[in-house]
C-alpha positions in Angstrom: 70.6 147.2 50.4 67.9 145.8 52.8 68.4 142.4 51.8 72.7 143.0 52.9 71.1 144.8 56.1 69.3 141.1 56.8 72.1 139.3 56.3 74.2 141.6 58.5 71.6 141.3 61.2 71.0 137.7 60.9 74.6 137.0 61.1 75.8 138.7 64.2 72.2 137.1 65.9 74.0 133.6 64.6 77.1 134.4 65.8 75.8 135.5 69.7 73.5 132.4 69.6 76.0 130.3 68.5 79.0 131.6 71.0 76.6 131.7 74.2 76.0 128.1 73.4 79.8 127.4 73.1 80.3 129.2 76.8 77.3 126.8 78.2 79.3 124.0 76.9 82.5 124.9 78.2 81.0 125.6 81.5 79.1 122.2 81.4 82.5 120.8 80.9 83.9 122.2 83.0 82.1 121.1 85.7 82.3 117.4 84.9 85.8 117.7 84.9 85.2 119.1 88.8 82.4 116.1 89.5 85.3 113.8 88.3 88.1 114.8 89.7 86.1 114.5 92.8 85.1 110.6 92.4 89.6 109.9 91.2 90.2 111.8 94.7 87.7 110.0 96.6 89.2 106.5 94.4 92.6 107.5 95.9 91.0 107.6 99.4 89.2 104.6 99.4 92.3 102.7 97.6 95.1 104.0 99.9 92.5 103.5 103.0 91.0 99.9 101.7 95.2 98.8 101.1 95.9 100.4 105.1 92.6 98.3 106.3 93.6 95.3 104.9 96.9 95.4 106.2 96.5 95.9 109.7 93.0 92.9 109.8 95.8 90.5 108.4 98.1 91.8 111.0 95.7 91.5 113.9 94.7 88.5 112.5 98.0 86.4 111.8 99.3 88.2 115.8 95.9 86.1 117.3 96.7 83.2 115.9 100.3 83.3 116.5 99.8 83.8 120.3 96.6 81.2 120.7 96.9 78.5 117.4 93.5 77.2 118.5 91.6 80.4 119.2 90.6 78.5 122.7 90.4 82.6 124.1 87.9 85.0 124.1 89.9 87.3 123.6 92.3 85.7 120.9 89.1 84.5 119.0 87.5 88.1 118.9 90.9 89.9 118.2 90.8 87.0 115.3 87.4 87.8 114.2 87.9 91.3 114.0 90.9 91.3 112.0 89.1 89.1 109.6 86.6 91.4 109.3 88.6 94.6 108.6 90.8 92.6 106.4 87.5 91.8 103.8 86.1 95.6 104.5 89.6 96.7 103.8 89.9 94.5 99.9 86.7 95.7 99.6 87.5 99.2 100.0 90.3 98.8 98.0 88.7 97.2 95.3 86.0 100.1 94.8 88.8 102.4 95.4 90.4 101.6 91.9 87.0 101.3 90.2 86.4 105.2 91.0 89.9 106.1 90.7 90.3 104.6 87.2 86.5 106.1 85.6 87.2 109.4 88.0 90.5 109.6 85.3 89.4 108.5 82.4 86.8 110.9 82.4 88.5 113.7 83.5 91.0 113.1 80.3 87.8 113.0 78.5 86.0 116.5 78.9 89.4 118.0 78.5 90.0 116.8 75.7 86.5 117.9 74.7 87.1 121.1 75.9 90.0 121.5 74.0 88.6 120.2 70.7 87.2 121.7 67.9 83.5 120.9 67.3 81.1 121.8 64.3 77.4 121.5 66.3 74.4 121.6 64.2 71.2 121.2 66.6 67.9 122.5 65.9 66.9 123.9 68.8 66.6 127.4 70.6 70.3 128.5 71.9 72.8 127.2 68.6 72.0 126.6 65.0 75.2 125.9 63.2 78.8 126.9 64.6 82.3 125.9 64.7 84.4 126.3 67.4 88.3 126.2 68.5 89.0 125.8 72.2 92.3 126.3 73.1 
């Protein structure tokens, strides 16, 4: 009788050890999924701003030259310069743009899935021994 009192007791202690883990899990998920969706927004940004940038420096740029051909102005030369400038700033933009945009997603797809997964964890340490879990 004390030994199925044991077990009782050492099984519901398992099974609260092993669910609070689970919910530190989901929640760390969770908020990776925020993190990224934050860097694919902010890859959107850059990408639609980078693409905006880039077309009004070639704009300037191509306007200067059309009304001085040899940039013998000041003003035709800086206008020039200027548009060549927010023309590179603007690829650049752009190119980072779709670096974050592209890892932002991929990861986001990740942790949900993760989240959505079942898992069998077996770590020694403090919080979770052995569990299985379905997340849904």
């Amino acid at each position: 009788m004390k030994k199925l009192l044991i077990c009782i007791v050492v099984g519901i202690l398992t099974f609260q050890m092993s669910s609070s883990a689970q919910d530190y899990r989901k929640d760390l998920y969770r908020k990776k999924i925020g993190k990224f969706t934050n860097m694919r927004n902010a890859g959107i940004g850059l990408t639609i701003g980078g693409a905006v940038m880039t077309i009004v420096g070639i704009t300037s740029y191509s306007d200067a030259i059309t009304k001085d051909p040899r940039l013998e102005t000041n003003t035709q030369a800086s206008r020039a310069l200027l548009g060549l400038l927010a023309a590179e700033l603007g690829v650049t933009m752009a190119a980072g743009g779709v670096v974050l945009w592209a890892i932002g997603g991929s990861k986001i797809n990740k942790y949900s899935k993760m989240l959505k997964s079942v898992s069998l964890n077996l770590n020694p340490n403090l919080h979770q021994s052995l569990s299985l879990a379905y997340r849904f």
